[in-house]
C-alpha positions in Angstrom: -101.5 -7.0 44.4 -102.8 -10.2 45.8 -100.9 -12.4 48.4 -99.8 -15.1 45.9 -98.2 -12.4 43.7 -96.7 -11.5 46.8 -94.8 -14.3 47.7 -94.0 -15.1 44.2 -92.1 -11.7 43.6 -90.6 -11.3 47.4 -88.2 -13.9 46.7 -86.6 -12.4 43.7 -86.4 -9.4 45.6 -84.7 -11.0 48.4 -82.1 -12.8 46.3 -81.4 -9.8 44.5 -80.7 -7.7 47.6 -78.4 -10.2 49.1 -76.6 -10.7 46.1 -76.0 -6.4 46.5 -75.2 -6.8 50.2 -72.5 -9.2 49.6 -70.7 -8.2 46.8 -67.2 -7.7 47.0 -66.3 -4.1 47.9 -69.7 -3.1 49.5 -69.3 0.3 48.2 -72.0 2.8 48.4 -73.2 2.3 45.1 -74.4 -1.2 45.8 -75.9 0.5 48.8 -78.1 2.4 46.6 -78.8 0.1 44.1 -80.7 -2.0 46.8 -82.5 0.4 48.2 -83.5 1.1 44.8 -84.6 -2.4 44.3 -86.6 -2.4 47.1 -88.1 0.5 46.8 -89.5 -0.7 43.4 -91.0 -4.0 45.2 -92.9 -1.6 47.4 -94.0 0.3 45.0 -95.5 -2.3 43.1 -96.3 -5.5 45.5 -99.0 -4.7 48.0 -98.8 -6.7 51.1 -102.1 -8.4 51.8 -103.1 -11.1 54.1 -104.5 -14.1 53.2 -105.2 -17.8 53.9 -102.1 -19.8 53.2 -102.9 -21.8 49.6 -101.3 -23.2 47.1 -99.4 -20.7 45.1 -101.1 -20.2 41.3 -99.5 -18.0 38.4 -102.2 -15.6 37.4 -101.6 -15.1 33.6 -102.8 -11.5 34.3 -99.9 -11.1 36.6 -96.8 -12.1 34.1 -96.3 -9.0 32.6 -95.7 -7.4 35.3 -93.4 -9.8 36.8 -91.3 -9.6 33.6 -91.3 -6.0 33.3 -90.2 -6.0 37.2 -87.4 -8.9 36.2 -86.6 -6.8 33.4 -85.6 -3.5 35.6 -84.1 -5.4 37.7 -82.0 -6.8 35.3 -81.3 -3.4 33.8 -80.2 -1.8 37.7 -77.9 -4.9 38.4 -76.1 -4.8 34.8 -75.6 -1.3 35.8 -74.3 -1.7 38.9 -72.2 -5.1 39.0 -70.2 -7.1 36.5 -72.0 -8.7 33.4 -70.3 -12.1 34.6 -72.4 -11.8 38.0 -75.6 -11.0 36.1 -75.4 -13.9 34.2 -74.7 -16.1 37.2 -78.2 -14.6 38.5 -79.8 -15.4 35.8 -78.0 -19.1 36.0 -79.6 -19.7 39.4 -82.9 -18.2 38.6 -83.4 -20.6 35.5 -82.3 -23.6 37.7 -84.9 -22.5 40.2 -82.5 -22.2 43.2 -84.7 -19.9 45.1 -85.0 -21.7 48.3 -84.2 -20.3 51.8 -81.0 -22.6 51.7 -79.5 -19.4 49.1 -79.3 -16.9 52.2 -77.4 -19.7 54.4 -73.9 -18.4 53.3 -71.7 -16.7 55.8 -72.7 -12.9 55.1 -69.0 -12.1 56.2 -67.6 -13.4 53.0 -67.7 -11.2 50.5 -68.6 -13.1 47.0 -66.1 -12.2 43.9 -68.0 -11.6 40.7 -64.5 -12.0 38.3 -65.0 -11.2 34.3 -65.8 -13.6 32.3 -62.1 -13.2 30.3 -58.9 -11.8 32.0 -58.1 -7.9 30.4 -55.1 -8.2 28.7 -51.9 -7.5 30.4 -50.4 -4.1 29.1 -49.0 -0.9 30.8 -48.8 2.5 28.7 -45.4 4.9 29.4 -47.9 7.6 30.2 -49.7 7.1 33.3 -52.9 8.8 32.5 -53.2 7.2 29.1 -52.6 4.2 30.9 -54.9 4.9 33.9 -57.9 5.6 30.9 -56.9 2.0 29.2 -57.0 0.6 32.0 -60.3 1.1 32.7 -61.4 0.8 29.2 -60.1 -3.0 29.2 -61.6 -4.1 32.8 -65.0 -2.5 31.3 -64.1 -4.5 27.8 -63.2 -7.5 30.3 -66.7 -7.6 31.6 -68.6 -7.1 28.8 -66.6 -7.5 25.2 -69.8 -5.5 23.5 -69.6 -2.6 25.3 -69.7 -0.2 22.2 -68.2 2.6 24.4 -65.4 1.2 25.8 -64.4 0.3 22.3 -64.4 3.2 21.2 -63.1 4.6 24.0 -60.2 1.7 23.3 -59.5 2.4 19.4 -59.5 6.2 20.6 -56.8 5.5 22.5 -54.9 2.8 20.7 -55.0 5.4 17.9 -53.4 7.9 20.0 -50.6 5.3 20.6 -50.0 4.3 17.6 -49.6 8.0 16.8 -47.1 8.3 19.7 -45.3 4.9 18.4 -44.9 6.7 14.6 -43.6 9.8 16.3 -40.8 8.0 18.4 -40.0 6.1 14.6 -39.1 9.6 13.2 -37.5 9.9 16.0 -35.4 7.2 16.0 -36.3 6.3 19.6 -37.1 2.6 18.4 -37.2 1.4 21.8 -40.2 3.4 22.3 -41.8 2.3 19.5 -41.3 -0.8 19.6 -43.2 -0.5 23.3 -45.9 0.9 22.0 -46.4 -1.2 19.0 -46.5 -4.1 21.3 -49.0 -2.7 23.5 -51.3 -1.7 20.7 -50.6 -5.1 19.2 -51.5 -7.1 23.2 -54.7 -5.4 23.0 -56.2 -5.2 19.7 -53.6 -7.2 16.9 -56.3 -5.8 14.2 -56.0 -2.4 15.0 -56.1 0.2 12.0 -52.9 1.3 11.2 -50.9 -1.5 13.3 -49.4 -3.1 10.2 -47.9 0.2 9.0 -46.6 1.1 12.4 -44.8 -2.9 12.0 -43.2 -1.7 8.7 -42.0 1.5 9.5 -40.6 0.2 12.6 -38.6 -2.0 10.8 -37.6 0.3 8.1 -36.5 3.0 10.5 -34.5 -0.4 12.1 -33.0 -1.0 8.9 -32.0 2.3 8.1 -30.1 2.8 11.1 -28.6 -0.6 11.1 -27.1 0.7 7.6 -26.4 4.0 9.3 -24.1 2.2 11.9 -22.7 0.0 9.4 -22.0 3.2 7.2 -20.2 4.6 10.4 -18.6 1.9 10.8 -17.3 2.0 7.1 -15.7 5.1 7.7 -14.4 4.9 10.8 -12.7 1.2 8.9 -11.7 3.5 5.5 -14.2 1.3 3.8 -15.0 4.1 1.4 -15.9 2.5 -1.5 -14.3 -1.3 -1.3 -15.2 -3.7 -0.9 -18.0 -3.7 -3.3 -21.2 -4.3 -1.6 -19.7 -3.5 1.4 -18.9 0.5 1.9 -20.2 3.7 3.5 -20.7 5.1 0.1 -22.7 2.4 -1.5 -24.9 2.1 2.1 -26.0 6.1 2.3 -26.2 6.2 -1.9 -29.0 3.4 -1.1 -30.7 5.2 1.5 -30.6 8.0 -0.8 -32.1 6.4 -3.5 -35.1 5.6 -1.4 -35.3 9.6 0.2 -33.4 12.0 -1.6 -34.4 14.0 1.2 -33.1 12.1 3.7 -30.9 14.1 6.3 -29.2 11.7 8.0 -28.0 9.6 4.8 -26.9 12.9 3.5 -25.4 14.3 6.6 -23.7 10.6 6.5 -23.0 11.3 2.8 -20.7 14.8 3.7 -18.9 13.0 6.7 -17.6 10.4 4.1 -16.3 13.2 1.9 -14.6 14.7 4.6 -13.0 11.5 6.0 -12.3 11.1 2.5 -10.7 14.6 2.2 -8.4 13.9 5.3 -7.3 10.6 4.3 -6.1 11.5 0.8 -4.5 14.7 2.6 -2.6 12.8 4.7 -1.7 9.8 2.2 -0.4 12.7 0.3 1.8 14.0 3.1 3.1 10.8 3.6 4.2 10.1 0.0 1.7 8.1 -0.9 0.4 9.9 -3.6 -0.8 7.7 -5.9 -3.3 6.2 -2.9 -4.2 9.9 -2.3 -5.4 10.8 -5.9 -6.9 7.6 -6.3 -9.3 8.6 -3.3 -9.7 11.7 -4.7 -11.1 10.7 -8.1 -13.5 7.9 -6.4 -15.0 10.8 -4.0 -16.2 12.6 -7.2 -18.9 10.3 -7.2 -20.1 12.0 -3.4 -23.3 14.0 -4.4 -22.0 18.1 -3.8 -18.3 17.3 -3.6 -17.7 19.7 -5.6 -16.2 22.5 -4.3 -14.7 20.6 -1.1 -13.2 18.7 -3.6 -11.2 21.3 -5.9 -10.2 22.3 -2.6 -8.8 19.2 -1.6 -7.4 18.4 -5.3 -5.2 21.9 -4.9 -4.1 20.9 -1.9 -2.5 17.3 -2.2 -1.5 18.8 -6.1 0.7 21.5 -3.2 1.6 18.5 -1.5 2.4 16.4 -4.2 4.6 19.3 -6.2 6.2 19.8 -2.4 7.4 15.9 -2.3 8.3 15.8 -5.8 10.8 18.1 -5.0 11.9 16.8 -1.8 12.3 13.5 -3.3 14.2 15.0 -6.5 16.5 16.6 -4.1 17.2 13.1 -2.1 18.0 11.3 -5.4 20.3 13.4 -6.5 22.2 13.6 -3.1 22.0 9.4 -2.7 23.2 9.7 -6.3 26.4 12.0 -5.2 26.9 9.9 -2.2 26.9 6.7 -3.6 23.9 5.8 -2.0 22.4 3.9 -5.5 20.0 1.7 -4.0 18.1 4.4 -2.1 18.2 7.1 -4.6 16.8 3.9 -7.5 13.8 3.6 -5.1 13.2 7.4 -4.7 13.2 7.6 -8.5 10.9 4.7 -8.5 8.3 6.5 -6.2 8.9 9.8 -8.1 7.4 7.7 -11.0 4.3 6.8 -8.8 4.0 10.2 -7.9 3.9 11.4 -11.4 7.0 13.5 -11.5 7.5 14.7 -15.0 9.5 12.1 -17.7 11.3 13.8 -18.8 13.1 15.0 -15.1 12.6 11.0 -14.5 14.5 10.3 -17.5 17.2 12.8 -15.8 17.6 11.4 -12.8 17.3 8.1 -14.4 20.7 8.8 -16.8 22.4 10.3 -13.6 22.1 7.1 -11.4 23.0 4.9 -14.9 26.3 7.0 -15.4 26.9 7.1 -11.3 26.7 3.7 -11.1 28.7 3.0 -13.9 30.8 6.3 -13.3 30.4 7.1 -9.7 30.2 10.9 -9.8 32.1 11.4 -13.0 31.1 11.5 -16.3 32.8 9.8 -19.3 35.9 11.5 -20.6 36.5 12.8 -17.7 39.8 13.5 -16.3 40.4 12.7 -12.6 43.5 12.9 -10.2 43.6 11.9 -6.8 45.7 13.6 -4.3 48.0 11.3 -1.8 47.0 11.4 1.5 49.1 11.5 4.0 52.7 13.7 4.1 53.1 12.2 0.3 53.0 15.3 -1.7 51.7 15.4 -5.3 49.0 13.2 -7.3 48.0 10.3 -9.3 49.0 10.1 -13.0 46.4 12.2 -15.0 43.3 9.3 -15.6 40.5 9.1 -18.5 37.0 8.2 -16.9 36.2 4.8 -19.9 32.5 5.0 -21.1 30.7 1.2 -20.3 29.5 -0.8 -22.9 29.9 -4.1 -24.5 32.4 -5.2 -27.5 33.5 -8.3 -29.4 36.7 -9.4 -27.6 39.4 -11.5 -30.2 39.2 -12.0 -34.3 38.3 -15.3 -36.0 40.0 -17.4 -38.2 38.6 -15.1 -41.1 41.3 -12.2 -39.9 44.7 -12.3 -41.4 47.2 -12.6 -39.3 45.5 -13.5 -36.2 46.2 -16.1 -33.6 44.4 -19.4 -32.2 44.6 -17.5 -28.6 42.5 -15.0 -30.0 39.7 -17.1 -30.2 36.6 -17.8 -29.5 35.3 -14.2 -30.4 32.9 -13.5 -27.6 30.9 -10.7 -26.3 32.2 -8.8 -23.2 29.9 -6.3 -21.4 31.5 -3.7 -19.2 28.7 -2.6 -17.5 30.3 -0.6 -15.0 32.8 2.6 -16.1 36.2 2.4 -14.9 39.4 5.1 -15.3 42.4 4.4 -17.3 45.7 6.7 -17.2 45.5 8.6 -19.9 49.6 7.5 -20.9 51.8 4.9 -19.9 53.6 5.3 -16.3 56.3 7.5 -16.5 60.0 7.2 -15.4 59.4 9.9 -13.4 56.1 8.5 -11.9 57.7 5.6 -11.4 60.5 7.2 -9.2 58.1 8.8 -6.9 56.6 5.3 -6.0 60.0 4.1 -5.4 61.5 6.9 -3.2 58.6 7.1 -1.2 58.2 2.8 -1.2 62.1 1.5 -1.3 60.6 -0.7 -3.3 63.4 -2.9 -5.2 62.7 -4.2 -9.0 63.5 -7.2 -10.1 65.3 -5.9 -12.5 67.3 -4.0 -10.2 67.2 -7.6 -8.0 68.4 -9.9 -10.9 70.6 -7.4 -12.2 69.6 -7.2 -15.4 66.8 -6.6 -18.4 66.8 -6.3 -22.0 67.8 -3.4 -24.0 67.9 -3.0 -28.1 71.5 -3.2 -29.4 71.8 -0.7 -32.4 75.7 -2.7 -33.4 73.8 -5.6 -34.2 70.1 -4.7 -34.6 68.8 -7.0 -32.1 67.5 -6.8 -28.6 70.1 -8.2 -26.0 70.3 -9.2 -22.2 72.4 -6.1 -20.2 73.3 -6.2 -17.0 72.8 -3.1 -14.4 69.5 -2.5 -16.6 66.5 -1.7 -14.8 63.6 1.1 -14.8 66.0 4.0 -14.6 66.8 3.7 -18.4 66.0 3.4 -21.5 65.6 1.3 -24.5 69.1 1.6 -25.3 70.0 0.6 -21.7 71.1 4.8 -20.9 69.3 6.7 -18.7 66.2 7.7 -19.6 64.4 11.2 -19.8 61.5 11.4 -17.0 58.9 11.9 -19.7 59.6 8.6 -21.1 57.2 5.3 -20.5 59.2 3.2 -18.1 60.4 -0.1 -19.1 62.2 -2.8 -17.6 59.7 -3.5 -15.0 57.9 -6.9 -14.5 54.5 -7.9 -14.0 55.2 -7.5 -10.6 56.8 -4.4 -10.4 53.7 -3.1 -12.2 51.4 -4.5 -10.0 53.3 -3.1 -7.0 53.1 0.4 -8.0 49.4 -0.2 -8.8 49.3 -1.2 -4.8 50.8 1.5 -3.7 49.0 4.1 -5.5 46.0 2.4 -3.7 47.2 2.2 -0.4 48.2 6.1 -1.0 45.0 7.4 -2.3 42.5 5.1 -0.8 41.0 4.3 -4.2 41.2 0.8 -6.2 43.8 0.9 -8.4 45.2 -2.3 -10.2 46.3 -3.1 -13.5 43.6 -3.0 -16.3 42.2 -6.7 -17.4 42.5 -8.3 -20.5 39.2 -7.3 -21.8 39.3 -3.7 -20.5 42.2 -2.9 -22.0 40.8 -4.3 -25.4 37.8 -2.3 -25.0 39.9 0.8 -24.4 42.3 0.6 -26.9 39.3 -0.3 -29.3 37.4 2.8 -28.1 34.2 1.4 -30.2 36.1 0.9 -33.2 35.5 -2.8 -34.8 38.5 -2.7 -37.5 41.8 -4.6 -37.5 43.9 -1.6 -35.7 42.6 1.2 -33.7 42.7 3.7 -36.5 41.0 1.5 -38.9 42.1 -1.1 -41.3 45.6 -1.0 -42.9 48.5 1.9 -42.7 47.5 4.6 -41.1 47.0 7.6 -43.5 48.5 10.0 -40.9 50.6 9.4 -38.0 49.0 8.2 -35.3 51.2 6.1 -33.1 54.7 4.8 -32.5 54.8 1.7 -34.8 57.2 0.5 -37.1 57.2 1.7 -40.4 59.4 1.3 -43.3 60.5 4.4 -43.9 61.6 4.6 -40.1 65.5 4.4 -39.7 67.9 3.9 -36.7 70.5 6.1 -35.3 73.0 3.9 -38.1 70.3 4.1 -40.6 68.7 0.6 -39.8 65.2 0.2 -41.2 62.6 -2.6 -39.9 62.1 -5.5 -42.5 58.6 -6.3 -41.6 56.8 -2.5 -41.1 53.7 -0.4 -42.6 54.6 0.6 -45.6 55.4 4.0 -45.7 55.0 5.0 -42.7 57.2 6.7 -40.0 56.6 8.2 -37.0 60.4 9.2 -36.7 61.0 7.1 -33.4 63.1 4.5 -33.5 62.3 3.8 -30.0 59.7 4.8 -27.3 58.7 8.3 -27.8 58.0 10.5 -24.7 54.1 9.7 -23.6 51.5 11.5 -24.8 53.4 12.4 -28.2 50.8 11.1 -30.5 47.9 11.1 -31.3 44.4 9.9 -28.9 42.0 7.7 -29.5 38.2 7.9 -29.6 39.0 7.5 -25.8 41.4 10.3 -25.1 44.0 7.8 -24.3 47.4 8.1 -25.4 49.8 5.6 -27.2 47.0 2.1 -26.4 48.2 0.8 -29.4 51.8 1.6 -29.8 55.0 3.2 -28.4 54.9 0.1 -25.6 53.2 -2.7 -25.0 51.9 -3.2 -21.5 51.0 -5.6 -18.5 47.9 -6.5 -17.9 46.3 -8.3 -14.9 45.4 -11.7 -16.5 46.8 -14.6 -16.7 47.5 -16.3 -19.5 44.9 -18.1 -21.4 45.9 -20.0 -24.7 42.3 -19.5 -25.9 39.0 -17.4 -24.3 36.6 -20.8 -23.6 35.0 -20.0 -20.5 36.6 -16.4 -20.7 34.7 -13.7 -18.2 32.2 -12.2 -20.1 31.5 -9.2 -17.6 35.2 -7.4 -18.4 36.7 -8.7 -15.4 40.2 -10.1 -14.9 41.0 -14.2 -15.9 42.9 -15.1 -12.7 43.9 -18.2 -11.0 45.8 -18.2 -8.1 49.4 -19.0 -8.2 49.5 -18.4 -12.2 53.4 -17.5 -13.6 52.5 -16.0 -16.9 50.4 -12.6 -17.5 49.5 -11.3 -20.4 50.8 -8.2 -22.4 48.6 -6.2 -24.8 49.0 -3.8 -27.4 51.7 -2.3 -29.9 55.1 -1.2 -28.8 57.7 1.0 -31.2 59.4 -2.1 -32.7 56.1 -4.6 -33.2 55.2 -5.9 -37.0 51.8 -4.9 -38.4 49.8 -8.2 -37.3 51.4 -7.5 -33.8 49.3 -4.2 -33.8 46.2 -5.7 -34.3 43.6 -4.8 -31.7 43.4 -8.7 -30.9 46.9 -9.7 -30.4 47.9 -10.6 -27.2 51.3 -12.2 -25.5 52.5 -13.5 -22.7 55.5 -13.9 -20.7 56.5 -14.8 -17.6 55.9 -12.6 -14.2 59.7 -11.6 -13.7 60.1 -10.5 -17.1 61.6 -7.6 -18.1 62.0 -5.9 -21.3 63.1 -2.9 -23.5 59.4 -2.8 -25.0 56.9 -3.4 -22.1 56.0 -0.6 -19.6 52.0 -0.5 -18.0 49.6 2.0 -17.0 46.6 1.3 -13.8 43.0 1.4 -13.9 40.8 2.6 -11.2 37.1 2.0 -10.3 35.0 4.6 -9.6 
């Protein structure tokens, strides 16, 4: 080689080696690489002395200075970064090959950094990472490196296999790593998109699975619409039939389900716990947990039924009304039969218009106390509703009868079967020392057969009779006031510890009516048979006296009260309501019924002086037999022809 090819190539040679020598971490490969490099420059330049001249380019010499260039090239791109190869070749095509190039401090190592950053990204597995991590400084330093991208979409393959595993999985926190570190270093990767999506349907799904949960652990079943555990795992469903954790899901709502009906039925609430029942049916393989769960409440249900039935009844006994009404109401709910509804139903009507009796019934209370004996003998009334009074249309009747007017006796009430006794009436006034007024004013009214007429008699009072002797003990007693009446009412109260009082107005009308809508009790006109103490025309006196204004005939053969209980009863079972006496009543008087009580109750204002008497006594004319005609008189009075007998509520 001649000496201008020698100082033409020695240069190159030199820079090449220094830029080896001062490289960054003077590892041994550099090492080698220059010794390489100049081994090739003394294998091809010869050193030859010559006369210093001018240097000249021999054309003959170019190849060979290319070819040299050219492995060189090939042993630095192998050796350093692509980035410090092309900063050679900078300095070489701006012909900066003077001496001043090797005046840098050789202690310094020079940094050859790649031409673009490699992107920031650490794999969970170290080795994997270790490999990428390589792969992208190699990628950094020269982007067409073939093998390092393949190396790189080996890899990235590997992780987005990894990232799909952790989806089914469910561990989206891991693939959500690894779909961002796919995504830092290659967004275009294959299969990146579809790693995205099922990320985000795996995210969905278990968003609805914790929504679902939550649903059930709320008792969202099925409501709201739109809004529920079933409608969330039917959905997930839908889109995987095979899909274990929406069906898993599926058999947790049944059983929640299950429970809660089970124990709404338990609790009563029965209705609530069938309702459940039938929605579950909807819950894909309920069957047969189901029918289970249907025989059950259907045990439970039968078991309250019959608990509740039992309650009723004894609220019903007790008095307790309100309670046993609501028990029946939820018996309804919890689909006892009707007809043991209807029952129960009837029972609390007639309790709460009968207490614990039925109508018809005969009841006696017992005195309490050292009082020995009972109550007079009383008729349990039927309620119900009647027209009270007669219009102008009636012959016979009276202005004070009017208006007619409905009266409604919801409630049942007890009526002595007969009119008090002389001898009931004794035992309220040995045991009260009560005094009558008769027996205070000294005096009452008595019928006087000399002259057929009914007279004032002193030393008269409830111990006799009509004629003013003393009467038999069987007999109604008379000569008592309205207050006397009202004071053996109070102390058969007071005695018993149950409401007694004289009847009212209405109920007495009611009773004596017993549901009959004619002019008398019996019907309209003379009785056909004899069915009361009334007078009749073919009735005579002890001197053979007969009444001038009578039935015609009829006789009852009493001129007279008759003992109680001698004819016949009404529809009622009640004795003598329309003849033998007439009787006080609690009311006062009233010419006419405007603004009457409607509800059967007694007319009273305080401090009133005249009561009413109702019904028939043994000396009254036909249109004073009427069930509508009423009297009145004054609160002291006394007569031959006016006893009473008490109500009771019940």
């Amino acid at each position: 080689m001649s000496s201008s090819n020698y100082h033409l190539i020695k240069p190159i040679v030199c820079l090449i080696t220094f830029g080896l020598f001062t490289s960054t971490t003077l590892l041994a490969q550099e090492e080698t690489v220059a010794d390489e490099a100049d081994a090739i420059v003394d294998s091809v330049v010869e050193p030859v002395v010559e006369p210093v001249v001018e240097p000249v380019v021999d054309p003959v010499v170019d190849p060979v200075v290319d070819s040299i260039e050219a492995v060189t090239e090939e042993i630095v791109a192998a050796a350093v970064p692509a980035a410090a190869v092309n900063n050679r070749r900078s300095v070489k095509r701006l012909g900066i090959n003077t001496s001043d190039e090797f005046s840098l401090d050789m202690s310094a190592p020079i940094v050859m950094a790649p031409a673009v950053a490699p992107p920031d990204v650490t794999l969970p597995n170290a080795e994997q990472d270790a490999q990428l991590q390589d792969i992208l400084v190699r990628l950094a330093l020269d982007p067409e490196d073939l093998e390092a991208v393949v190396e790189r979409n080996v890899i990235l393959a590997d992780v987005i296999l990894q990232a799909n595993t952790a989806v089914a999985a469910s561990n989206l926190t891991l693939a959500r790593r690894l779909e961002a570190a796919v995504r830092t270093v290659d967004a275009k990767q294959p299969g990146l998109p579809a790693l995205v999506a099922a990320i985000q349907i795996k995210a969905d799904m278990n968003q609805g699975i914790a929504d679902a949960a939550a649903d059930i652990e709320a008792g969202r079943y099925f409501e709201p619409v739109g809004s529920n555990a079933f409608e969330r795992y039917d959905a997930m469903l839908a889109e995987d039939a095979e899909d274990q954790v929406a069906t898993a899901g599926m058999n947790t709502l049944l059983l929640a389900v299950i429970e809660t009906a089970k124990t709404d039925a338990a609790t009563g609430s029965y209705e609530q716990s069938l309702a459940l029942l039938t929605q579950a049916e909807v819950i894909p393989l309920s069957g047969a947990q189901l029918s289970q769960a249907w025989a059950e409440v259907a045990t439970l249900q039968a078991d309250g039924i019959s608990t509740l039935q039992a309650s009723a009844i004894a609220n019903i006994d007790s008095g307790r009304f309100e309670a046993a009404d609501s028990e029946i109401t939820q018996l309804v709910a919890l689909g006892a039969y009707p007809a043991e509804v209807t029952r129960l139903r009837q029972s609390l009507g007639d309790a709460r218009r009968y207490g614990s009796f039925t109508p018809g019934q005969q009841i006696q209370d017992s005195f309490t106390g050292a009082l020995p004996g009972q109550t007079p003998i009383m008729i349990v009334i039927p309620a119900g509703e009647f027209l009270m009074g007669s219009d102008a249309s009636v012959k016979d009747s009276s202005k004070n009868e009017r208006p007619v007017h409905r009266v409604d006796i919801s409630r049942g009430f007890a009526l002595a079967q007969h009119e008090i006794t002389v001898g009931e009436f004794m035992l309220f006034i040995n045991d009260s020392k009560y005094f009558t007024d008769a027996e205070r004013l000294g005096k009452s009214r008595i019928y006087d057969e000399g002259n057929g007429a009914i007279v004032e008699k002193e030393k008269v009072n409830w111990r006799h009779d009509f004629y003013g002797e003393f009467a038999d003990s069987n007999l109604p007693v008379i000569h008592v006031s309205w207050d006397d009446a009202a004071a053996y009412a109070a102390w058969l109260a007071e005695n018993t510890g149950r409401n007694y009082s004289l009847p009212s107005e209405a109920e007495f009308e009611y009773a004596l009516r017993a549901g009959s809508l004619t002019d008398y009790w019996w019907g309209d006109g003379v009785p056909e048979e004899i069915v009361t103490n009334v007078t009749g025309d073919r009735d005579k006196s002890e001197s053979g006296r007969r009444w001038t204004a009578g039935f015609r005939r009829y006789k009852d053969g009493y001129w007279g009260p008759a003992p109680v209980s001698t004819f016949s009863a009404n529809a009622f079972g009640l004795y003598d309501m329309g003849g033998n006496v007439s009787e006080w009543v609690e009311d006062c008087w009233h010419s006419t019924y405007v603004q009457a009580p409607a509800d059967g109750s007694a007319w009273i204002n305080p401090g009133c002086n005249r009561r009413v008497i109702r019904g028939a006594s043994w000396s009254s004319a036909p249109e004073q037999a009427r069930s509508s005609s009423r009297i009145s008189a004054g609160t002291t009075s006394r007569f031959s022809r006016v006893g009473f007998r008490v109500a009771r509520s019940l």
